[in-house]
N, C-alpha and C positions, 0 to 999 in steps of 0.2 A: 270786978273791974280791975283789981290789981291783977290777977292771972292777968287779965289779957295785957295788961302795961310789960310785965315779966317778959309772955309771950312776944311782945312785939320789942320787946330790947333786943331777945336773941337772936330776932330774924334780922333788926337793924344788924346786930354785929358780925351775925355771921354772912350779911351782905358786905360789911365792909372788909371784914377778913378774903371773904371771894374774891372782894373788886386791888387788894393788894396781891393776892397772889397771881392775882390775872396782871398785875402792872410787875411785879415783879417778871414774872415767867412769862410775858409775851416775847418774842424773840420775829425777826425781820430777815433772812438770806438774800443777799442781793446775786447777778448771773453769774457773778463769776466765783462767787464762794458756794462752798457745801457747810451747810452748819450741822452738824452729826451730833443728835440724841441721844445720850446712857443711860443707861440708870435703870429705871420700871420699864425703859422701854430702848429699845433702839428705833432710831430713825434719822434719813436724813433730809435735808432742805437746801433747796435750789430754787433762787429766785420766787420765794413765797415765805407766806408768813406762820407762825404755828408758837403754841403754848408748851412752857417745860416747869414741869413740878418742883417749886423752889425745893431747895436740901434733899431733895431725893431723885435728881436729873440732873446733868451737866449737859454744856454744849460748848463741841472742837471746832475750831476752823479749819476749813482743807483749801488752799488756794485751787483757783480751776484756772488761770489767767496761762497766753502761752509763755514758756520758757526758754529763751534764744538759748544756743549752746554751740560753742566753739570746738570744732571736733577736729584736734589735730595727733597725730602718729607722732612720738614721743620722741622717736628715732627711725633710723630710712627701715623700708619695707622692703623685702626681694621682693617683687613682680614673678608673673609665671616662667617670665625669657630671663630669670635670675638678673632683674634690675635692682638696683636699690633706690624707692623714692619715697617720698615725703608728701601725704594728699594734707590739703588742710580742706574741713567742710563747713556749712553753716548750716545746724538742726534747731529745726522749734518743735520744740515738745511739749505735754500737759497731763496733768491728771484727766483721764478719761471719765466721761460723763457716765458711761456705762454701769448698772446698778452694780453688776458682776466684779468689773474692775474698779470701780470710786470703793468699794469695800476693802480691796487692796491696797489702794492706793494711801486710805485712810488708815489701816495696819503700818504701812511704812512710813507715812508722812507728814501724818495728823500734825498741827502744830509748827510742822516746819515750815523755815524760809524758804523762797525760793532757787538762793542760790544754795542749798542741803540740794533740791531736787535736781540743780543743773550739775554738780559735780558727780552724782550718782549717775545721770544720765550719760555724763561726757564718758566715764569709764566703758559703761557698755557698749556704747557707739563705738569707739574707741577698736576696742578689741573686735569686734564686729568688722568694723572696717579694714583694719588690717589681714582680716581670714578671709573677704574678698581679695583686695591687694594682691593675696597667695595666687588667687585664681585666675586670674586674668592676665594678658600678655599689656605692655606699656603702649603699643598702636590703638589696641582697642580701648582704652580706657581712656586715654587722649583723645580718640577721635569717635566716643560714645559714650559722653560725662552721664547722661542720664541711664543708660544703660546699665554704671557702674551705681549709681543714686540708687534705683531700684533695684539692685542686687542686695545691696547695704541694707536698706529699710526692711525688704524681706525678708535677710537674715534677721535682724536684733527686735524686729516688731515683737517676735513671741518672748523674748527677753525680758523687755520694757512693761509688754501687758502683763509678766507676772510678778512686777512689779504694782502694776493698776498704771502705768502712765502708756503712751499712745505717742508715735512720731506724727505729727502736722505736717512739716517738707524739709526736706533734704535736698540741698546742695551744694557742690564741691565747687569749691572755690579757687583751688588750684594745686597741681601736680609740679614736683619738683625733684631733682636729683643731684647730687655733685660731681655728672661728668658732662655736666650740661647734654646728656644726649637727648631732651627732650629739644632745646636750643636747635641743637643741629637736625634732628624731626624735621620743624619751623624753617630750616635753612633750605630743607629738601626739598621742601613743597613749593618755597618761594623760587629755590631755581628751576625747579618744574615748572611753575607757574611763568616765572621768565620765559620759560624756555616756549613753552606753548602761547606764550604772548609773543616771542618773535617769530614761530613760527605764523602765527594767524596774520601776523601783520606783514610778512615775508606773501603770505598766500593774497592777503588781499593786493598788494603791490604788484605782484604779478596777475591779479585777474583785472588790475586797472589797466594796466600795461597793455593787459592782451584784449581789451576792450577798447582801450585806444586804437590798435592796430585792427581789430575788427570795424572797428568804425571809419578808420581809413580806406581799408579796404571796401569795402560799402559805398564807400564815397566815389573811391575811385572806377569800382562796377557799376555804380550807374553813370557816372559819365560817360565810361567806353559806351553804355547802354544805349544811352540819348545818342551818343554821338552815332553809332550804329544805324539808328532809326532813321535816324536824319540822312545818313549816306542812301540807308534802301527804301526811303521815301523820294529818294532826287534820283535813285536808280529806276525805280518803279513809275516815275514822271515819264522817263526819258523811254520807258519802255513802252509803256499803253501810248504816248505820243507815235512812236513811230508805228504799233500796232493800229490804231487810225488813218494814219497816213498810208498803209499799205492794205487797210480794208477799203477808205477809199477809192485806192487804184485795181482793185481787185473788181467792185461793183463797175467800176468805168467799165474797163476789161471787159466783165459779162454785160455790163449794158451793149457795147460796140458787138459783141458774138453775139447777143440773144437773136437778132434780123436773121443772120446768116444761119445760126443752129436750129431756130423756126423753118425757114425756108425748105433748109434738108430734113428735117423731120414731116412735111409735110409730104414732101421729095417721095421720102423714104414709104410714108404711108399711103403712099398711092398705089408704089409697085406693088407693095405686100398686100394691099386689097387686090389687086392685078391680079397677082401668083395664089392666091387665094381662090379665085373664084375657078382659077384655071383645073387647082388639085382636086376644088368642089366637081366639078362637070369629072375630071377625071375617074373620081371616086365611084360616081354616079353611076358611068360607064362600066366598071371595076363591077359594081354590084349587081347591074342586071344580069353581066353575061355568068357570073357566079349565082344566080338565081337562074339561069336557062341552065346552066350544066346541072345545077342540085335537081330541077324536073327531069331534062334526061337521064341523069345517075337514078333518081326512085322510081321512073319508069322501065329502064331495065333492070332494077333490081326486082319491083313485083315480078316481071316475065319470066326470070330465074327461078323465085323464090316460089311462083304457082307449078312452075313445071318440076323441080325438085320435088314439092310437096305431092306432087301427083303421083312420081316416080316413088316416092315413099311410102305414099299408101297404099300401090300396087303391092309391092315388097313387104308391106306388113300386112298384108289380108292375108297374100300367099302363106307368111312365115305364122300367122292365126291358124292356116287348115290345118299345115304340116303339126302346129304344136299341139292341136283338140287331138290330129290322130295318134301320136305320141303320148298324148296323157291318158288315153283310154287305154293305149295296152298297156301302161302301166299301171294302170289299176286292176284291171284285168291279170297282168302277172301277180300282181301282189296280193289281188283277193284269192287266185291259187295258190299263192305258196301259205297263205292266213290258213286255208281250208284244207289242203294236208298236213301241214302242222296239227290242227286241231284231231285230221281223221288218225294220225300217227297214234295221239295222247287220249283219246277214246276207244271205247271198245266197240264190235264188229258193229252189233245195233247199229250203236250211235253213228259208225262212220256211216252202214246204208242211210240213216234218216237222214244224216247233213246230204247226202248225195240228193237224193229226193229233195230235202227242202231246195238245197242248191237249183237244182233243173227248175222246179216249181217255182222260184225266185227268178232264176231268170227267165221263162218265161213269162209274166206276171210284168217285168219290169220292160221287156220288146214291148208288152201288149200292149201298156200303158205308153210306153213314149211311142208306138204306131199310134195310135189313137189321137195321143198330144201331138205330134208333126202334123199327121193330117188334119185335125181342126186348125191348127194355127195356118197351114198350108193354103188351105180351103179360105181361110178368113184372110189370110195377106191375098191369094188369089183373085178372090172378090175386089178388094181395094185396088189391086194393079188395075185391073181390068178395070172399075171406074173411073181410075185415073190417066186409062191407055190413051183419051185423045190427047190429053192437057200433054203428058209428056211427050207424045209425038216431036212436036213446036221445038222442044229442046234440045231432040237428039240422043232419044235416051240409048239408041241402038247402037249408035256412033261411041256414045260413053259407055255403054257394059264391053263393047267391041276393044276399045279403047285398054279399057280396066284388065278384063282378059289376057290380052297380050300383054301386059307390064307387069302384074301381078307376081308370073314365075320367076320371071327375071330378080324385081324388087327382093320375094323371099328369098331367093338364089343368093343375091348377095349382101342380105342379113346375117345368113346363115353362113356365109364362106369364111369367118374367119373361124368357125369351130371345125372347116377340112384340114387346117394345119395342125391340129390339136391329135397327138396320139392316143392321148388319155388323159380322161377327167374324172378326178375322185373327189365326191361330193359327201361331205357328212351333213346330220341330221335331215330332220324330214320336211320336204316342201322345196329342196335345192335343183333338183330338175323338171320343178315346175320352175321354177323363177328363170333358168336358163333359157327354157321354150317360150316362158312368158314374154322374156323380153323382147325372143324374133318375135312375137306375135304381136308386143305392142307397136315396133317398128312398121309392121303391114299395115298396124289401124291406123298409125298417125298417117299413114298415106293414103286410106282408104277416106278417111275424114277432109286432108288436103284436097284430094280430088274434088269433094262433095263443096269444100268452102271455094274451091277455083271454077265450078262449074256451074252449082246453084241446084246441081240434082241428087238427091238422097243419093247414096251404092249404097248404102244397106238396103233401102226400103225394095231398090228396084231389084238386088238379088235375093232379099228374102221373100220377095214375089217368085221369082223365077225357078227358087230352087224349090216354092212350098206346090207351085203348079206341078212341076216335076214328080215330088213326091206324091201328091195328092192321084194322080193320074198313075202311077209305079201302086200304090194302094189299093184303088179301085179296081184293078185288074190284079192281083192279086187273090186267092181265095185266103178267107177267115176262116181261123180253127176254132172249132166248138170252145167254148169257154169250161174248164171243169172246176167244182167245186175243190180248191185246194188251199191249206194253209196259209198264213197272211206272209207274203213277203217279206224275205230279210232287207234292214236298212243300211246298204252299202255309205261309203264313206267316202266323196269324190272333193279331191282338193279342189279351194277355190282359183278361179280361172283369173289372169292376172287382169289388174285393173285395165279398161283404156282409159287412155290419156285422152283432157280436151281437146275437142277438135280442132278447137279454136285458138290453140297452144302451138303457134310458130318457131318454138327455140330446136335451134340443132340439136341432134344425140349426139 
């Protein structure tokens, strides 16, 4: 029982030993002090509360509050333009809350007042301020205070912090010199400023001026204006007035003429149906007897144009004979000169056999076209002969009669204009056929004309006539034995030139 009394004194006393050193060493920093810890420990306090180890911790005070400071240049400053002036400024400054810098701060100024911190500051400012001053010209620093503030601060800010204090705000409170040429700056600008004040009021005096007389004149243009309108409104009265007055005299006018200009228009519309009907009947007349001449003109022109064509086709049959006997000796020449040539360029043999085949050829080719006239002869013979009553009626005797006698003539002078000709040299092959051919179409087209003017074949009725001739010239005739000989050579006879329809009335 006594241990535990023992025990329980020491823990009473060393509770109250605790509870004194906790009332001694409690400690309180209000915002604007740092209260800075030594000892076993560093540390500081800023608006809080904290416990220090009696007899073996102390505690500093650091004021934080700001600190006004008068920052004036001791003596004049050159400026950059080599002025000399005088800046005075107003700086607040403080020890800096910053952990970094309150530690410096506390190095330098633990314990001090604050007029220790304002005299220390004013020096650096100080000098600061005037190594700007160096720089700057006296316009611009008068007429860009803050410009020259933040020059200042900028420079000495890193000064101050290695001190631990911090600039708040700067500024300059006024620029001064002793040739007053800041003064006269001040005088420049007011007489400028005068100056551009009389002239703005010089400018508006005369835009009043000249708005008064713009308004005058305004005034006075629409007067003229009105007064204008009003003349060419009593002009324009007086105009459409008399304009009325002589429309009505104009309608009178044509009212009094309309009787009289009807009358002659009606006058007038009688004769001209009058002279009308007179040019009608004349035209009328005009037209028949020009429709009686156009029958007489196409009645002798057919007369003309059937006897021409008759005339022509006499002249082209004739100018047919003459051309078939023409083309035969020239085939005939030219298949002799083919077959000496060949018997030339062959030997003896060969030329007798060509000669042999030659006669055997042409024999072979008589026999065959006697045999072909005659049947054809015989066969057109037959048909005249059934047809000898019908054509009786028409005259067929009168038209071969006819044909006959024109025939020579026609060819005669198809052919006459090749008697003025001394010589004709024809190249390649087929050229004097087409020469013969043409008198021989000339003959047909007239041989055809006849037959279209007359209505009786001349072909049918001379291919009758000349096949009974033949046929009858055959028949009295003796036939040669026919003998076994080689096949006939196949001669080469140009084609004979076209005729032309008959029924083709155009001139050569």
């Amino acid at each position: 029982m006594e241990l535990n009394t023992t025990t329980i004194v020491i823990i009473a006393v060393a509770a109250v030993l605790l509870i004194v050193i906790l009332a001694m060493g409690y400690i309180k920093a209000p915002p604007d002090t740092a209260y800075i810890i030594s000892g076993l420990r560093r540390k500081i306090i800023i608006g809080k509360a904290s416990v220090r180890i009696p007899f073996f911790e102390r505690v500093d005070k650091l004021k934080l509050q700001l600190i006004a400071v008068d920052v004036k240049t001791s003596s004049a400053v050159p400026t950059a333009d080599y002025i000399n002036i005088n800046v005075d400024a107003n700086v607040n400054v403080k020890v800096s809350s910053d952990p970094v810098l309150i530690k410096l701060g506390a190095e330098n100024f633990l314990n001090k007042d604050t007029v220790y911190i304002a005299k220390v500051a004013r020096e650096v400012l100080e000098g600061n301020m005037r190594e700007i001053v160096g720089q700057m010209t006296l316009v611009s620093m008068v007429n860009d205070r803050k410009a020259f503030a933040e020059k200042v601060q900028e420079n000495a800010a890193p000064d101050l912090n290695r001190m631990g204090l911090e600039i708040v705000s700067f500024n300059v409170q006024n620029f001064t010199d002793d040739q007053n040429l800041i003064e006269n700056l001040g005088i420049d600008n007011v007489t400028t400023i005068q100056k551009k004040a009389a002239i703005a009021r010089a400018e508006s005096e005369k835009e009043i001026e000249i708005a008064k007389a713009q308004a005058m004149k305004e005034a006075n243009d629409a007067r003229v204006v009105a007064e204008t309108e009003v003349a060419q409104k009593n002009n324009q009265l007086a105009i459409r007035q008399a304009e009325l007055k002589k429309e009505a005299d104009t309608q009178l006018a044509i009212a009094d003429a309309a009787y009289e200009i009807q009358k002659e228009e009606q006058r007038k519309t009688i004769e001209i149906s009058k002279a009308n009907a007179n040019i009608a009947a004349s035209e009328k007349d005009v037209e028949l007897k020009a429709r009686e001449a156009e029958v007489t003109e196409k009645s002798l022109e057919a007369q003309v144009k059937k006897k021409a064509e008759a005339e022509k086709y006499a002249a082209q049959q004739e100018a047919d004979a003459k051309l078939y006997q023409l083309k035969k000796e020239a085939e005939a020449d030219r298949f002799q000169r083919e077959q000496e040539a060949e018997a030339q360029k062959a030997e003896a043999e060969a030329q007798k056999f060509a000669r042999m085949q030659e006669a055997e050829g042409i024999a072979a080719v008589g026999q065959a076209e006697a045999d072909a006239i005659r049947a054809k002869g015989l066969a057109e013979a037959e048909g005249i002969n059934a047809k000898a009553e019908a054509m009786k009626k028409y005259g067929e005797a009168a038209v071969l009669e006819m044909y006959f006698k024109a025939l020579p003539e026609v060819v005669k002078n198809a052919a006459a204009p090749l008697s003025s000709v001394d010589k004709i040299t024809m190249y390649g092959e087929g050229n004097g056929s087409k020469l013969v051919g043409d008198i021989i179409n000339s003959t047909t087209k007239i041989t055809d004309g006849l037959t279209e003017a007359t209505g009786v074949d001349i072909r049918a009725l001379l291919a009758g006539f000349l096949g009974g001739k033949i046929a009858d010239a055959r028949s009295a005739a003796p036939t040669a034995p026919a003998s076994p000989v080689a096949p006939p050579p196949v001669f080469y006879y140009p084609p004979e030139a076209p005729t032309e329809d008959p029924t083709d009335n155009t001139e050569e």
